[in-house]
PyMOL commands that place a pseudoatom at each C-alpha (Angstrom):
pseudoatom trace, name=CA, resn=UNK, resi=1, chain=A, elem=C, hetatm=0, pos=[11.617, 10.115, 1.439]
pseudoatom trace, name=CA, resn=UNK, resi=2, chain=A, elem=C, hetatm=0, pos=[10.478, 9.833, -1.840]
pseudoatom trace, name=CA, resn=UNK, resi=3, chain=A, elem=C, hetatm=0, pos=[6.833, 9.656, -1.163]
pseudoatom trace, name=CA, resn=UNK, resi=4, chain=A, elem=C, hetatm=0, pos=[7.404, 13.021, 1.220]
pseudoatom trace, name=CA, resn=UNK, resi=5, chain=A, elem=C, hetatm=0, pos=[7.257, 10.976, 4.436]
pseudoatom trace, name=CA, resn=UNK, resi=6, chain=A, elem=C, hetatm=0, pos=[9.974, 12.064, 7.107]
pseudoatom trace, name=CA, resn=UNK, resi=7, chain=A, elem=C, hetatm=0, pos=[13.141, 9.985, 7.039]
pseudoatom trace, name=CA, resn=UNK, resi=8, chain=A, elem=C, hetatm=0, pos=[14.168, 7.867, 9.945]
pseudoatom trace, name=CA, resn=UNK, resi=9, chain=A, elem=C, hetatm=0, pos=[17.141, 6.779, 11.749]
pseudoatom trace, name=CA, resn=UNK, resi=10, chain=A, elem=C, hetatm=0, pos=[18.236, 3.762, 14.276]
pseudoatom trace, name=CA, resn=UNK, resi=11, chain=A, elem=C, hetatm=0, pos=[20.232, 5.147, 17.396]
pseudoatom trace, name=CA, resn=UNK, resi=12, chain=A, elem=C, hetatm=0, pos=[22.050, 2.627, 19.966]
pseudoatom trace, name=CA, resn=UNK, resi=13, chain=A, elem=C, hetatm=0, pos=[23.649, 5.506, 22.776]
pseudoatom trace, name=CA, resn=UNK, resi=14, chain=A, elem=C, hetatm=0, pos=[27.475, 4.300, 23.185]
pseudoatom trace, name=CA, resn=UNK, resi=15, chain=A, elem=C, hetatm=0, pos=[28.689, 3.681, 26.543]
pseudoatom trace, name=CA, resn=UNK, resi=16, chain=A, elem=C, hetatm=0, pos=[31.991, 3.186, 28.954]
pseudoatom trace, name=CA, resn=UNK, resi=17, chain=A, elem=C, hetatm=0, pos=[34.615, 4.407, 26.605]
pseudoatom trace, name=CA, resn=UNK, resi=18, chain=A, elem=C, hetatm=0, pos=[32.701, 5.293, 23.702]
pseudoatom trace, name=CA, resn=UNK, resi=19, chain=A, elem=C, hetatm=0, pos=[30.366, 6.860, 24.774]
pseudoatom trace, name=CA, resn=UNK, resi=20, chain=A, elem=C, hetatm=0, pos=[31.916, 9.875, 22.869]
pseudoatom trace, name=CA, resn=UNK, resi=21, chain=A, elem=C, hetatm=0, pos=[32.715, 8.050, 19.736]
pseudoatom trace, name=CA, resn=UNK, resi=22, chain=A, elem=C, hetatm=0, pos=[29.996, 8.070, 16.496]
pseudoatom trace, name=CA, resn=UNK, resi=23, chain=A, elem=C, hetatm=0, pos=[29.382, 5.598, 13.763]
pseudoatom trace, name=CA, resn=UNK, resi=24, chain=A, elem=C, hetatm=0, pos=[27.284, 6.326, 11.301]
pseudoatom trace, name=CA, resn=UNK, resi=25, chain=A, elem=C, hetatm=0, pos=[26.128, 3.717, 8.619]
pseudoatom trace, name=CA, resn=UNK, resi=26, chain=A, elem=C, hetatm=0, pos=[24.467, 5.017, 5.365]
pseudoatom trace, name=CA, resn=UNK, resi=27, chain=A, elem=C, hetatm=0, pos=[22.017, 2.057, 4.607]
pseudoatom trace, name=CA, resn=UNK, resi=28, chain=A, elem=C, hetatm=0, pos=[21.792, 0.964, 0.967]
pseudoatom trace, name=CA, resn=UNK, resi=29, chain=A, elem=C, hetatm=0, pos=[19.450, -0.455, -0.922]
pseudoatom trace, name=CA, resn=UNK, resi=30, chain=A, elem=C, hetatm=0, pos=[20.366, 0.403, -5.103]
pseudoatom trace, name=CA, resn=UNK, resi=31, chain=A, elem=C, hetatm=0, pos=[18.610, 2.944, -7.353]
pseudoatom trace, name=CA, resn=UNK, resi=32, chain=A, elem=C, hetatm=0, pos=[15.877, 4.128, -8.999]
pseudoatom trace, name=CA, resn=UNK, resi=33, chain=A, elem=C, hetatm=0, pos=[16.596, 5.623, -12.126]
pseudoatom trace, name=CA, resn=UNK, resi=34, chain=A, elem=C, hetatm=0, pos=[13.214, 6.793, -13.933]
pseudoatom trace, name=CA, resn=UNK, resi=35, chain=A, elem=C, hetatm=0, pos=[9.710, 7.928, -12.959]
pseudoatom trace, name=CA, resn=UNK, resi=36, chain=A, elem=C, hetatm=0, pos=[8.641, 4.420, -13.428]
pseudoatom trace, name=CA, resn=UNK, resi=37, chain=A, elem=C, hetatm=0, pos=[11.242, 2.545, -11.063]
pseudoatom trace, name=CA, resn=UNK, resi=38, chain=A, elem=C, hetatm=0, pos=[11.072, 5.508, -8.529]
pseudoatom trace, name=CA, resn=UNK, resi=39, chain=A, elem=C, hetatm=0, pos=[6.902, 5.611, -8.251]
pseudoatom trace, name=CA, resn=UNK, resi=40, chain=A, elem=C, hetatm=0, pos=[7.467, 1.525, -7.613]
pseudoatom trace, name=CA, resn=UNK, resi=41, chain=A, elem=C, hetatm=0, pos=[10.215, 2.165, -4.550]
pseudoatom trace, name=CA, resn=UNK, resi=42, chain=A, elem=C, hetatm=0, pos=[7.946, 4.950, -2.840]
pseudoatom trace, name=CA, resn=UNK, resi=43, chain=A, elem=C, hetatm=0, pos=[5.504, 1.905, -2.692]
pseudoatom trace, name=CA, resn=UNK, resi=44, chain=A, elem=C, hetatm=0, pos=[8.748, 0.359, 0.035]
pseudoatom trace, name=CA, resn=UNK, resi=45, chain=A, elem=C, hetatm=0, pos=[10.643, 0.542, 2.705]
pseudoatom trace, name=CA, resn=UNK, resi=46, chain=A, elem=C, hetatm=0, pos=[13.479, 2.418, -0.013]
pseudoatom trace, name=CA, resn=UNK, resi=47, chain=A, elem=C, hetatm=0, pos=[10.749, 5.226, -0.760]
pseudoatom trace, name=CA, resn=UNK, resi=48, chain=A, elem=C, hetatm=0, pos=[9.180, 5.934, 2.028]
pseudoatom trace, name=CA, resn=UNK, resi=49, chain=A, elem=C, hetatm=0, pos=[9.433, 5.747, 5.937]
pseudoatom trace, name=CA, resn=UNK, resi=50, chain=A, elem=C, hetatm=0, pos=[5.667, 4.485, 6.124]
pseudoatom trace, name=CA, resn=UNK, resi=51, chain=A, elem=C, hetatm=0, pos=[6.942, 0.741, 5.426]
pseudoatom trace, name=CA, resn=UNK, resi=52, chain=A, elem=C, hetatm=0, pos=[10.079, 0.888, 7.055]
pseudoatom trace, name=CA, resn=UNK, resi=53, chain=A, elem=C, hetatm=0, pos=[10.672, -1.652, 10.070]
pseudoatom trace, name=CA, resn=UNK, resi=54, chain=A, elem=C, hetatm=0, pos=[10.038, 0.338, 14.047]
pseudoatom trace, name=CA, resn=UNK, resi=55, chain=A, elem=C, hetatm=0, pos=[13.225, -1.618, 15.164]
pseudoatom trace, name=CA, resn=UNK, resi=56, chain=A, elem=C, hetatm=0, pos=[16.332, -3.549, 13.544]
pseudoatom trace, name=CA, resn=UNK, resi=57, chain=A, elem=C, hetatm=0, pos=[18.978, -5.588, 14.542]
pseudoatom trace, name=CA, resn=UNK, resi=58, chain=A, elem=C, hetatm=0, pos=[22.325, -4.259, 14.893]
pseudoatom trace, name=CA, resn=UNK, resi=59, chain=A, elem=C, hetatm=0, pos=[24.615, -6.533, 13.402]
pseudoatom trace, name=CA, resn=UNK, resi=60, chain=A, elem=C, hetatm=0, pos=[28.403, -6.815, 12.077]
pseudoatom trace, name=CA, resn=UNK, resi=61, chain=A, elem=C, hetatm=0, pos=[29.752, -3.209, 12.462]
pseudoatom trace, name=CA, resn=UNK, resi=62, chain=A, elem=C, hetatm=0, pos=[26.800, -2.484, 14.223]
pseudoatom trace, name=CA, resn=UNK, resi=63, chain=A, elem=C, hetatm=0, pos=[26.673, -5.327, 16.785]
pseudoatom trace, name=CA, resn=UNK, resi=64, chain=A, elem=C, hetatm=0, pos=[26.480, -4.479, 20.438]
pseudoatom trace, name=CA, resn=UNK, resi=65, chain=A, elem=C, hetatm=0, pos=[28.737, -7.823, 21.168]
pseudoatom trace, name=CA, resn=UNK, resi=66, chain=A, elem=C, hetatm=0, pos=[32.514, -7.251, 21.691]
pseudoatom trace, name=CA, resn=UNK, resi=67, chain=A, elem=C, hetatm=0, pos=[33.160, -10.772, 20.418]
pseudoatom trace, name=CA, resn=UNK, resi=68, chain=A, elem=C, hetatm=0, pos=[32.088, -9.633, 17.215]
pseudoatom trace, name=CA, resn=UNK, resi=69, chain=A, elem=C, hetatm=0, pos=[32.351, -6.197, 17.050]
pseudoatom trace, name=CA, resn=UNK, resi=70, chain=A, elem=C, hetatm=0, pos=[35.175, -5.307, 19.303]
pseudoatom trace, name=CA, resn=UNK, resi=71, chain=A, elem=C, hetatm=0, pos=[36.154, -2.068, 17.823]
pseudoatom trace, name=CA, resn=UNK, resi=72, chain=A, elem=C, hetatm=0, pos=[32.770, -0.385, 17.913]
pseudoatom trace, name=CA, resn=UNK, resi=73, chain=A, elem=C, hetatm=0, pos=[30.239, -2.081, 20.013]
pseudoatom trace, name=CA, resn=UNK, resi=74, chain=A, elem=C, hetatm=0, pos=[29.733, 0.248, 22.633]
pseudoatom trace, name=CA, resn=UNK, resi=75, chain=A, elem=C, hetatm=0, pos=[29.850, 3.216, 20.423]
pseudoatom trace, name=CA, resn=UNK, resi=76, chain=A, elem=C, hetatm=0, pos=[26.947, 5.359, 19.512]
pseudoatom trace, name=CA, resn=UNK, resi=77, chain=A, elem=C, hetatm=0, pos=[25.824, 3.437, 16.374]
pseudoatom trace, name=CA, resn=UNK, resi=78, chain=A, elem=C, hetatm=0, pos=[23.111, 5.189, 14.152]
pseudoatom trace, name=CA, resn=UNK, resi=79, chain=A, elem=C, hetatm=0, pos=[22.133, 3.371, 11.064]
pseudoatom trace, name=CA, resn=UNK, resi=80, chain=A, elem=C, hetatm=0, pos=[20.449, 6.021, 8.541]
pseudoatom trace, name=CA, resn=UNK, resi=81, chain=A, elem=C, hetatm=0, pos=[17.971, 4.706, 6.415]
pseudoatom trace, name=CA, resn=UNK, resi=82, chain=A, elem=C, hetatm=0, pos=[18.067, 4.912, 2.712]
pseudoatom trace, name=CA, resn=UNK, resi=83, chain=A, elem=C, hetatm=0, pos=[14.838, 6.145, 1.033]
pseudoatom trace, name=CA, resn=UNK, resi=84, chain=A, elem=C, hetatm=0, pos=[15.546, 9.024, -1.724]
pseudoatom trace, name=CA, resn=UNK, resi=85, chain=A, elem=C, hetatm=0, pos=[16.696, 6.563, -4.112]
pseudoatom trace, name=CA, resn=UNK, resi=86, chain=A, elem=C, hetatm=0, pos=[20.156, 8.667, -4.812]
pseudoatom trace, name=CA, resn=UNK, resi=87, chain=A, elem=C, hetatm=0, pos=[22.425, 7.610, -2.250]
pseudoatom trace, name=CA, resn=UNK, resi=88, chain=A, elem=C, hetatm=0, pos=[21.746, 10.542, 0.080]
pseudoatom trace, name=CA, resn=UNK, resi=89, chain=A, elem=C, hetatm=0, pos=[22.162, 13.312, -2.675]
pseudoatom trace, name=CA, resn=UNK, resi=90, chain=A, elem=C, hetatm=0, pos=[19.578, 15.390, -4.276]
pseudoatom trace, name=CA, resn=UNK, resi=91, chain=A, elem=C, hetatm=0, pos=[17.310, 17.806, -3.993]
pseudoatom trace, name=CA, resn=UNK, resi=92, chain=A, elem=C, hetatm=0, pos=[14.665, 18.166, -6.617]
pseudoatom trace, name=CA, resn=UNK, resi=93, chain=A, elem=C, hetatm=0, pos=[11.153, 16.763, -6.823]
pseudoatom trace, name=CA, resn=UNK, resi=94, chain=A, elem=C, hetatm=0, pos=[9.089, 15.312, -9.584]
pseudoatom trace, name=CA, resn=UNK, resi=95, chain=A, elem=C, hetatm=0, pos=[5.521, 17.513, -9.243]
pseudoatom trace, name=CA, resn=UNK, resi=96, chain=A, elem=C, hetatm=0, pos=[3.324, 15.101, -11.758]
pseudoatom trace, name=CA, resn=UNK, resi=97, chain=A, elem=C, hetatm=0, pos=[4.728, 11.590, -10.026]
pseudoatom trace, name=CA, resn=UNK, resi=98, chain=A, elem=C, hetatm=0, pos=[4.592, 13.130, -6.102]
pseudoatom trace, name=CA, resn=UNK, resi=99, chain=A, elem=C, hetatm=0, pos=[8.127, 12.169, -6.199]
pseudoatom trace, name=CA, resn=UNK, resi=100, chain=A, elem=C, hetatm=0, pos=[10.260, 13.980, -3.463]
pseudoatom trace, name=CA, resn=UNK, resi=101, chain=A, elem=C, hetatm=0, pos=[14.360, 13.730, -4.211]
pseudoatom trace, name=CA, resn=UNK, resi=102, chain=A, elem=C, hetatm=0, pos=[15.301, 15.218, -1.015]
pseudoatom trace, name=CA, resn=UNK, resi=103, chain=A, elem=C, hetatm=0, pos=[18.797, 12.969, -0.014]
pseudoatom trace, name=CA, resn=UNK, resi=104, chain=A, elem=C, hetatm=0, pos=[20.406, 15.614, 0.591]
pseudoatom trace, name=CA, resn=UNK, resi=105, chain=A, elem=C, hetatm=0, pos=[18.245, 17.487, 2.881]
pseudoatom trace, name=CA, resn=UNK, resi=106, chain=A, elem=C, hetatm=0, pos=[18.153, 14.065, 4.710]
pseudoatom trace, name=CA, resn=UNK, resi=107, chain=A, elem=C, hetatm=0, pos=[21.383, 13.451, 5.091]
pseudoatom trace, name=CA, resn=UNK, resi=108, chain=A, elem=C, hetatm=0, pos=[22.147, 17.152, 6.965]
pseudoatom trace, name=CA, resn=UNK, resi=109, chain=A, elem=C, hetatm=0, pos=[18.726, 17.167, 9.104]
pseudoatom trace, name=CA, resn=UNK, resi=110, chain=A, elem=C, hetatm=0, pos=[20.054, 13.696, 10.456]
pseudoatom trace, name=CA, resn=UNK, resi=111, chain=A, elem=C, hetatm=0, pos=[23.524, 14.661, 11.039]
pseudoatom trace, name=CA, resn=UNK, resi=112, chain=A, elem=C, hetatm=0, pos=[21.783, 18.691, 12.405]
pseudoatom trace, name=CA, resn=UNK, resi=113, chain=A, elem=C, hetatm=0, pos=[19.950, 15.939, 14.347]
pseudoatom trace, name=CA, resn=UNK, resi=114, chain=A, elem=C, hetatm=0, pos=[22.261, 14.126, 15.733]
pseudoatom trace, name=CA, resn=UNK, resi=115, chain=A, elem=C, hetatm=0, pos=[24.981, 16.767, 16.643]
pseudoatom trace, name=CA, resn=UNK, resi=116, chain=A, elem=C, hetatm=0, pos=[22.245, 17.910, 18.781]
pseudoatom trace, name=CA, resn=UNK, resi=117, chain=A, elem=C, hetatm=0, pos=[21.887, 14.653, 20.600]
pseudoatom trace, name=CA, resn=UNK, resi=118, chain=A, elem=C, hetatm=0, pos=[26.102, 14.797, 21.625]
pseudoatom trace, name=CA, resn=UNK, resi=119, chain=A, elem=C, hetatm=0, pos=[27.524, 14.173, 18.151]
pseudoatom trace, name=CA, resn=UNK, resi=120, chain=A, elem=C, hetatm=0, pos=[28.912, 17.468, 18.277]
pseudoatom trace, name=CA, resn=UNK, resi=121, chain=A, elem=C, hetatm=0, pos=[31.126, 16.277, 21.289]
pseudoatom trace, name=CA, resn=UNK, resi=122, chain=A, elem=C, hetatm=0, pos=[32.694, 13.407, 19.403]
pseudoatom trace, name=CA, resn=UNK, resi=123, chain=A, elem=C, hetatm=0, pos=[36.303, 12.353, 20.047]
pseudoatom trace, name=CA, resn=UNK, resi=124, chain=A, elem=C, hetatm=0, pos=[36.225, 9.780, 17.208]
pseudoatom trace, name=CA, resn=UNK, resi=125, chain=A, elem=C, hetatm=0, pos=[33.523, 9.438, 14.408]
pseudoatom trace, name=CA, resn=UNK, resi=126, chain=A, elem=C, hetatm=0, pos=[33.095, 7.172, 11.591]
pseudoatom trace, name=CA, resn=UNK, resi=127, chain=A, elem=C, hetatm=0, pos=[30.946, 7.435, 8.773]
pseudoatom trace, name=CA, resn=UNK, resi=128, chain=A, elem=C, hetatm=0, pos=[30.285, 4.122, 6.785]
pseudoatom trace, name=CA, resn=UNK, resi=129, chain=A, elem=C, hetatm=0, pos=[28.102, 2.747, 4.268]
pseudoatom trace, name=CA, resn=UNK, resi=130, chain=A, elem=C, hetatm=0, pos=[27.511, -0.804, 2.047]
pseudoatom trace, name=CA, resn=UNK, resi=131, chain=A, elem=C, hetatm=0, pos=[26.402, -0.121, -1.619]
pseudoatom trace, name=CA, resn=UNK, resi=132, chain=A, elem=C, hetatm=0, pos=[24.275, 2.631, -2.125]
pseudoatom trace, name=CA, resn=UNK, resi=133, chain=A, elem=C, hetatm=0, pos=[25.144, 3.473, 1.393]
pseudoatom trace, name=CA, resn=UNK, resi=134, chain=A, elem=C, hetatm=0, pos=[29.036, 3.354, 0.625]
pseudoatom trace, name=CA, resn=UNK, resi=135, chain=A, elem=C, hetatm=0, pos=[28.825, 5.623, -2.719]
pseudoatom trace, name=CA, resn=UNK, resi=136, chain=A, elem=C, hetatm=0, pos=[26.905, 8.185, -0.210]
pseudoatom trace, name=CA, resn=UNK, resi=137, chain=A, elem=C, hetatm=0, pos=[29.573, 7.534, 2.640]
pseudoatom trace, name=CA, resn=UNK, resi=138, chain=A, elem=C, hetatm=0, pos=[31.927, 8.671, -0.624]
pseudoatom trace, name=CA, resn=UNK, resi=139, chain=A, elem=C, hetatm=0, pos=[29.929, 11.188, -1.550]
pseudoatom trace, name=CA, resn=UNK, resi=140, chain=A, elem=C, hetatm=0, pos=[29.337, 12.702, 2.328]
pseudoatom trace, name=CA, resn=UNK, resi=141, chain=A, elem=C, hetatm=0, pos=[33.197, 12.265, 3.660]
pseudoatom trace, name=CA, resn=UNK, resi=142, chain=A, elem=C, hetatm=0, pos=[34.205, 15.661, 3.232]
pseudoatom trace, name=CA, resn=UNK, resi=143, chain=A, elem=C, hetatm=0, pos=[31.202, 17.133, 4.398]
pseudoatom trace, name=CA, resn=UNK, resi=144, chain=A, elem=C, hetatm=0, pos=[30.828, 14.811, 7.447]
pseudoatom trace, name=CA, resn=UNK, resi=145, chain=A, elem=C, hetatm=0, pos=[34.768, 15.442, 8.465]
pseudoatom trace, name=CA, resn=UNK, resi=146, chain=A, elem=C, hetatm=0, pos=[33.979, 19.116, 8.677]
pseudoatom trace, name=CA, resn=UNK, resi=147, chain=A, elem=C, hetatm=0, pos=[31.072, 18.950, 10.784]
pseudoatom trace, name=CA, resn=UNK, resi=148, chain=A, elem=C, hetatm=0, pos=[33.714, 18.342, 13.620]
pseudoatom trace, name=CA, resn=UNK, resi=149, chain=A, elem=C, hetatm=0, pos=[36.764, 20.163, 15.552]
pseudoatom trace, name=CA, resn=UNK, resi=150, chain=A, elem=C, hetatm=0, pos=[40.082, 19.661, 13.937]
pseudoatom trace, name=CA, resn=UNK, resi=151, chain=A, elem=C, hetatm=0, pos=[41.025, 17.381, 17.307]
pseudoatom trace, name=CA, resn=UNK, resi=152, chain=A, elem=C, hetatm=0, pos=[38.054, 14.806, 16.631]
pseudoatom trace, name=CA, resn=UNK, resi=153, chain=A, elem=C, hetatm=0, pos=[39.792, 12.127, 14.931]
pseudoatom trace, name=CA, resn=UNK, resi=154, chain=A, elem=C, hetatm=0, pos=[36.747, 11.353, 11.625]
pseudoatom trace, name=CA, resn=UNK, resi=155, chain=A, elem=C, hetatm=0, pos=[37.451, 8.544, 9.567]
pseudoatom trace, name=CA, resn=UNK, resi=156, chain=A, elem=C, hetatm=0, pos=[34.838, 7.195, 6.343]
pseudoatom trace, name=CA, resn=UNK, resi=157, chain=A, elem=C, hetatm=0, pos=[34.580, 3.467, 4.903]
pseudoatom trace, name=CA, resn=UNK, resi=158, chain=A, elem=C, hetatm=0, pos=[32.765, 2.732, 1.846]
pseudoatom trace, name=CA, resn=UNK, resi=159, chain=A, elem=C, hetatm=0, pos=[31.833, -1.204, 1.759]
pseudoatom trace, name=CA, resn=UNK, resi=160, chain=A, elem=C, hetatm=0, pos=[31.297, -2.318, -1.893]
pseudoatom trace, name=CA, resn=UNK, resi=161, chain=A, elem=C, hetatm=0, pos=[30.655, 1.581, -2.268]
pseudoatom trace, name=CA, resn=UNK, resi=162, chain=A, elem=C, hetatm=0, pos=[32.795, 2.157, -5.780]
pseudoatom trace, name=CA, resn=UNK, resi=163, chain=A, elem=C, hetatm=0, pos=[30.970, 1.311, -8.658]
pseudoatom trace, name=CA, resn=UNK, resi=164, chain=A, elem=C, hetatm=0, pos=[33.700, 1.511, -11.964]
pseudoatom trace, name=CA, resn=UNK, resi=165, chain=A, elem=C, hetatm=0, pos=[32.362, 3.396, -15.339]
pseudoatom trace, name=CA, resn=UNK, resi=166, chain=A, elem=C, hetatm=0, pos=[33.553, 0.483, -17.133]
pseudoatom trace, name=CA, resn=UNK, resi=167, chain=A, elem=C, hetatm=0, pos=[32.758, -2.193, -19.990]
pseudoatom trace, name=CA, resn=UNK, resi=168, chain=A, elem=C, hetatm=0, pos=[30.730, -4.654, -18.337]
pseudoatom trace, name=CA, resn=UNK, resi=169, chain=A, elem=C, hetatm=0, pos=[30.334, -8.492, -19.563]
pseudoatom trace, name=CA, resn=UNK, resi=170, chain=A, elem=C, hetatm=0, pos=[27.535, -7.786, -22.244]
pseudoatom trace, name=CA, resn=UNK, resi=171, chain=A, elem=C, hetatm=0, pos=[29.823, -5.063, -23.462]
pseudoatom trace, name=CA, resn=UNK, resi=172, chain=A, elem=C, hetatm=0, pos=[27.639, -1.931, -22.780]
pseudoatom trace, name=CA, resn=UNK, resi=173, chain=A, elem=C, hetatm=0, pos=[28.000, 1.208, -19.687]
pseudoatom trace, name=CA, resn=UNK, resi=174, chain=A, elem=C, hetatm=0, pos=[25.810, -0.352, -17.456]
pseudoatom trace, name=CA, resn=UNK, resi=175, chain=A, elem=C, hetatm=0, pos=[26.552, 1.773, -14.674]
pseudoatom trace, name=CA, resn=UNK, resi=176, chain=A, elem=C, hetatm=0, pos=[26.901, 4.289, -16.558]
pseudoatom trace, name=CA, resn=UNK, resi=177, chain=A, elem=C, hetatm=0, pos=[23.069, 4.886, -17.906]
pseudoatom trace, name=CA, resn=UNK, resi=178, chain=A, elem=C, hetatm=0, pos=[22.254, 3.671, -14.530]
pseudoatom trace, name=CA, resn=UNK, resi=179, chain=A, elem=C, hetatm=0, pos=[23.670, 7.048, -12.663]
pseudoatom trace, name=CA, resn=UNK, resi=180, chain=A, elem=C, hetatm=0, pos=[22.672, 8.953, -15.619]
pseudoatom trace, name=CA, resn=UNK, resi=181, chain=A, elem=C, hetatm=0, pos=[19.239, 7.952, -15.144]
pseudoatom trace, name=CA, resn=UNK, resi=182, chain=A, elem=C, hetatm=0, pos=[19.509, 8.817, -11.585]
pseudoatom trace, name=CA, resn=UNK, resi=183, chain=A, elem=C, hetatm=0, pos=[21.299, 12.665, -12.282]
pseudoatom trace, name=CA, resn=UNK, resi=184, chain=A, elem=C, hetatm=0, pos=[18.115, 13.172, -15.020]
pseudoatom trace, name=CA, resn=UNK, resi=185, chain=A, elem=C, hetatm=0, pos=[15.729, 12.789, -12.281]
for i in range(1, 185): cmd.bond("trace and resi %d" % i, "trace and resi %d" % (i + 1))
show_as sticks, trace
zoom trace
């Protein structure tokens, strides 16, 4: 995490028929973008695993309930949580703010992780994200589709995960000296 803490991840073990089938949700949570906004988050839950939550509700595509989750709920679901600040990318650190920008290095120990744990033995695997989470299930798809055999059917789904390098309403690029804020870390 930012503040060098270990990262953490949510696991619900599928069962019945999927118990060989994976979803993975990238958790989001924004950006920071300077020293200044990055020292704040490392003082969260988004910078460091020391104020994170022991246990979370699974809901939506996460649920355990078929009535409202019929497609996945007795998959294994693993929600990763999101605290480089960089949508799970990265790998850099800060010396003079202790800042650690390690995303990617968290993103392949969890996945090393969990291939250990049976993820390897997937039949079906999704990778998804909201936000943050979605740019980094963007980012990731590639990577994460190769991590299985050719006959393991891997899907990704980015919710609200595009963010468009466009003229916003005040007529400036905010986006776009957002992520350049975030690549000059």
């Amino acid at each position: 995490c930012l503040d060098g803490t270990l990262p953490g991840y949510h696991w619900h073990r599928g069962y019945g028929s999927g118990a060989n089938s994976w979803l993975i949700q990238l958790e989001g949570g924004g950006w920071c973008n300077n020293v200044r906004t990055c020292v704040y988050r490392k003082k969260t839950r988004r910078g460091s695993s020391t104020y994170m939550e022991k246990q979370i509700p699974f809901t939506g595509i996460l649920s355990d309930k078929a009535e409202q989750n019929p497609d996945f709920f007795n998959w294994n679901r693993v929600k990763l949580r999101y605290c480089d600040g960089a949508s799970f990318t990265g790998d850099t650190e800060n010396k003079a703010a202790k800042l650690q920008f390690r995303g990617q290095r968290i993103w392949l120990a969890a996945m090393e992780d969990l291939m250990s744990k049976g993820m390897r033995n997937a039949k079906q695997a999704l990778l998804s994200g909201c936000s943050a989470g979605g740019l980094a299930s963007i980012l990731h798809c590639d990577e994460f589709r190769n991590m299985f055999p050719r006959t393991s059917k891997v899907k990704c789904l980015s919710d609200a995960g595009l963010f468009l390098d466009a003229v916003d309403v005040s007529g400036g690029r905010t986006l776009r000296s957002l992520y350049n804020g975030v690549v000059g870390l």
